[in-house]
Structure formats: C-alpha cells, structure tokens
C-alpha positions, -999 to +999 in steps of 0.1 A: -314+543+570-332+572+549-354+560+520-354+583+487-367+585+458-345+571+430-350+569+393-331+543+369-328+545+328-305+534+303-273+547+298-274+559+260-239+573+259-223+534+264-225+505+242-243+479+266-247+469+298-253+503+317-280+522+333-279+559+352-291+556+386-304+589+400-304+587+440-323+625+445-317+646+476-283+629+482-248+644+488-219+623+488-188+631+493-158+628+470-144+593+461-154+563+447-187+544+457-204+511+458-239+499+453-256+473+476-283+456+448-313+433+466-346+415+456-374+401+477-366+369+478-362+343+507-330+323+495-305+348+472-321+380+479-286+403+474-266+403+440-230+396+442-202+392+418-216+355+411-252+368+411-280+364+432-265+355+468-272+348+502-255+377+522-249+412+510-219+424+488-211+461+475-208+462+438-187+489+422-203+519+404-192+549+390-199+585+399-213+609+371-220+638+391-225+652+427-250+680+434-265+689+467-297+680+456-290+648+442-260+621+431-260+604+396-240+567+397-232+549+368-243+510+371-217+486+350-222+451+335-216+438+364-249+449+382-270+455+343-266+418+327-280+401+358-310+421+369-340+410+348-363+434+332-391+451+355-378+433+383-386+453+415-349+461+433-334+478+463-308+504+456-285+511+484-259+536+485-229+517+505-217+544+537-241+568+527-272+556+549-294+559+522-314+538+497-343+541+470-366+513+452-374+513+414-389+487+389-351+478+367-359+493+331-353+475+300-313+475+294-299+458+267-272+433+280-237+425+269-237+403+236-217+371+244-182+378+235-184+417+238-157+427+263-176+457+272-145+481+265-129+495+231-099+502+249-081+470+240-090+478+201-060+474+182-058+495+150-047+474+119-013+479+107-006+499+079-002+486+045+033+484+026+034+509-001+025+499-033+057+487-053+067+515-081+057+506-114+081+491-139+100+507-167+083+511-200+103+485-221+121+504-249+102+503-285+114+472-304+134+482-337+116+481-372+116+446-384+138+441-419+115+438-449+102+407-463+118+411-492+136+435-515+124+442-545+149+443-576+163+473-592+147+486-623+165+484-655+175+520-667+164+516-705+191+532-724+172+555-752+175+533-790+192+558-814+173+568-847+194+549-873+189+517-849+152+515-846+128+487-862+116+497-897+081+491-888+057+471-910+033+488-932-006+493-916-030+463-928-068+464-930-087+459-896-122+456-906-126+420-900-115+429-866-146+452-858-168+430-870-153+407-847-158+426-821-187+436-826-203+399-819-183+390-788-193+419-774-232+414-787-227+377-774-214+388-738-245+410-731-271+381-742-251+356-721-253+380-689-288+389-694-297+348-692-269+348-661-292+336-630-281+368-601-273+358-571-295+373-540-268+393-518-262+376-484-269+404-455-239+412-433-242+392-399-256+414-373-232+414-344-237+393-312-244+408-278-214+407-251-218+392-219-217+427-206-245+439-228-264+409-221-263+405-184-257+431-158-232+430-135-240+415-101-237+447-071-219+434-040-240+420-012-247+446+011-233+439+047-252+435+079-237+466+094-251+488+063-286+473+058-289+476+094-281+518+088-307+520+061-335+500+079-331+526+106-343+550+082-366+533+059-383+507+081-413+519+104-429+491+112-403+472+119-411+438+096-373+443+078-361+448+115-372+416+123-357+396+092-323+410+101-320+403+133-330+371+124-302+365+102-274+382+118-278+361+146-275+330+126-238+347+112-233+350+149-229+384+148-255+391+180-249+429+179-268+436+148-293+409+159-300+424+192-301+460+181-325+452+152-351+430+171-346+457+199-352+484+176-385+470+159-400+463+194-395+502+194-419+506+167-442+485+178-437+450+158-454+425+177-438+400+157-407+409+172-420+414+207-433+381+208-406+363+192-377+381+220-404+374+246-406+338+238-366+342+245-372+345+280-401+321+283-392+293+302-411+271+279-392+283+248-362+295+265-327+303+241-297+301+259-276+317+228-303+348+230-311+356+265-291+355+292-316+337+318-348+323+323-374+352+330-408+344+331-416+384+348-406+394+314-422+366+292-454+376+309-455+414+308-449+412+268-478+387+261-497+411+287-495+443+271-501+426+232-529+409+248-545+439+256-544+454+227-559+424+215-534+402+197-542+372+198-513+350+197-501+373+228-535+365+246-532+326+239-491+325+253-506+346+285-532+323+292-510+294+285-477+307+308-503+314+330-512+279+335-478+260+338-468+289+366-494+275+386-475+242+385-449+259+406-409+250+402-381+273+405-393+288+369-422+307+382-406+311+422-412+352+419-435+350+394-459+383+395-496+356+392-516+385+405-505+411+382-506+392+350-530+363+355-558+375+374-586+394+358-601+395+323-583+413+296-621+417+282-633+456+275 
C-alpha cells in the first residue's frame, strides 16, 4: 500500500454536504470508485453507511477528473455529514493500492430535511388565465323631467279703440317726502345693527393616508439574508438572522448566516455555533453530533487572541474532559489543554 499526499476542501459548486478530495500522483482507471474512510480509534475506527463501524466498508464517491499526475473524487453526504470538523482521517482509494491522511476541513452539513438533490423539484403549475373582463353595461336612458312646466299664454295684442282710458296724473310729492324718511330711517337703523364677526371656513382634516404612512412589507429571510452579504462586515446582523431563521425553522438561512459571520470574524457567532457542539451545551436541532475536537479548537483560537469568554469555556471543557466518558474518548488534551495561552 503506497501512501500519498492528499488534500481535502469544500466543494463550492454543491449546495451541502461535499468536499473535493485530491489524491496527487494517482492514476486510476476509468469507472466508478469507492472510498475506504477510517479514524484512530480502538472500537469503530472505519465509517460505514451507519457511521463509525467495526470493520471496513467502501463508500461511494464520485470521479471529477483523472490526470496522470493526480485523481480528483467527489465525497457525498454520505461520507461529509458524519466526519467531524478537524478530525484526523484515512483516505483510501478502494483497488487502487493507495491512500493519503488529511485533517477533514470545515464542511457545512446537510440541513435536516434537505434531500441533498433539486432533481425531484417540481415546478408549480401554471396559473389559469385571468377571466376576460365584462361588458361595459349600456348607458342608462335620460330620466323623464320632474315636471313640465305649463305653456305660456300667447297675449293677443288689445286693439286701440279697446284700451283703458287711463286716469289723469295726480300730485306725488308727499310720496318723496315719504321716501325720503324710510330711506333716512333704514341707514340710522343699520348703522346701530350690531355686525356679525364672519366665521372662518373649516380647514380640511388630514386623510389616513396623509397622516400615516403606509406600512412596507416585511422583508423576507431569503432577501435580508442577500443584503447582509453585502452590507454587514462584522458579522453582528449575521448573527441576529441566523438566530431567527432558525427559530421559523428555516435552518438554511440560519446555517449559512452564522456560517458566514464566523467568516468575518464574529466571535459572537463562533462561540455561540461552538457551544453547538459542546457536549455541555450540546443542540441536537443545530448540530449533527457531539464534538468536543471542535468545541475546543474554537474556544482555542478566541482564547488566544484574548477573548475572554473563549478562554474561560477552554479552561472549563478542559476540566470536565479530564473526567473521562465517551464525550471526551478522542479528545485532543495535549493540543488544547496543555500549556499557557499567556504571551
């Protein structure tokens, strides 16, 4: 059996749940091929369909390309979601007398419902066209007027030798001088009138619209997601969302959020999906398995850049592995827990 070198990273191109595995100075020939996956360990040190298992079992990969100077194999879900982060594996190439070791790289796993294929995506069915819009009803006819008003009289003209003899003019003096004082007592009387002040016109009331604007749509977790990949550096917004997408179940968005700010260096959020892992604080709905490796190399590499929450869960993980139980049972002590992370 020839030992070579072999590199493993995270397959970008898929959704989860696969890593390239780069076997170098290896030739295989064509047709499909298996990996043989194992751990030191004294009980379950091969991986099998089930997991971890006594004896060996070839697991199925895919080929990506063949080269003579080295073969690239695609690892599935089925090897991905159940090797831990930074665990130390075994990488056998089944019939080709080969094999490589590499630390496992950080791979994020298959949500829980995720079928790990969009092949069986179904697109919706189309929507019935929209019914054609009804007739305009035909205008109503005039309604009849209220009422009619009566014919004028034609006035037939009064002939010359029929007219009224009319009565000869009198004196209208007294009239004017009549006149003259209702007229002189109007203007006194309305000069004395007490004036009313004019009431203003009422000033028109504000509409609902005008008063409060309208409410926008809340934004959906897919879309805030999109624009925190763009707007949020430090990764604080990351965090919140991941937060609550996970609590509408929809562990997609969580995942890729908390994964993302770990990116950019939250510690918040490196601490919080370590804690995941933690066998203390262990979340079955979050992480796939109890991982105290992983737990441990987080708090490790906060502590030492001197955060210290991350120095006070090191120092306290630290402890309860020395209490053995199948928790800590490959539990790396001397790499974590040993040593000062003093300057």
């Amino acid at each position: 059996m020839k030992e070579v070198r072999v590199e493993v990273v995270e397959d970008e191109e898929r959704y989860f749940g696969h890593a390239l595995i780069t076997f170098h100075n290896v030739s295989i020939g064509d047709g499909p091929v298996q990996l043989v996956v194992s751990r030191k360990s004294t009980d379950t040190p091969y991986l099998g369909a089930d997991g971890w298992q006594a004896g060996p079992a070839a697991m199925e990969a895919e080929v990506v390309s063949r080269s003579p100077d080295q073969t690239v194999v695609r690892a599935g879900p089925n090897i991905c979601d159940r090797i831990p982060y930074s665990l130390y594996v075994r990488l056998q190439l089944d019939g080709a007398e080969v094999y490589g070791q590499a630390f496992w790289p950080e791979i994020m796993q298959n949500p829980k419902g995720y079928s790990g294929t969009l092949e069986g995506f179904k697109v919706p069915p189309e929507l019935p066209p929209k019914p054609a819009d009804p007739p305009e009803p035909l205008p109503l006819p005039a309604p009849p007027p209220l009422f009619e008003p009566p014919p004028v009289p034609i006035l037939e003209p009064v002939k010359e030798e029929d007219a009224p003899v009319k009565p000869p003019k009198r004196g209208f003096s007294w009239v004017f001088l009549l006149l003259l004082l209702l007229v002189g007592g109007g203007g006194l009387g309305y000069s004395y009138w007490p004036k009313s002040t004019p009431t203003p016109p009422p000033q028109p009331q504000p509409t609902t619209t005008e008063q409060e604007p309208a409410t926008p749509p809340p934004e959906s977790l897919s879309a805030k997601f999109a624009r925190l990949k763009q707007s949020d550096n430090d990764g604080d917004e990351l965090l919140a969302l991941s937060e609550e997408a996970f609590q509408a179940n929809d562990s997609g968005i969580g995942q890729q959020a908390i994964d993302l700010a770990v990116q950019r260096g939250n510690a918040a959020a490196k601490i919080r999906q370590a804690q995941w892992y933690d066998p203390r604080t262990f979340n079955a709905s979050r992480a796939q398995a109890i991982d105290a490796n992983r737990a441990a190399r987080a708090y490790f590499e906060l502590a030492i850049g001197g955060n210290g929450e991350a120095r006070n869960l090191l120092t306290s993980i630290c402890q309860d592995s020395r209490n053995g139980g199948e928790n800590y049972r490959d539990f790396f002590d001397s790499t974590y827990c040993q040593g000062s992370l003093d300057p």
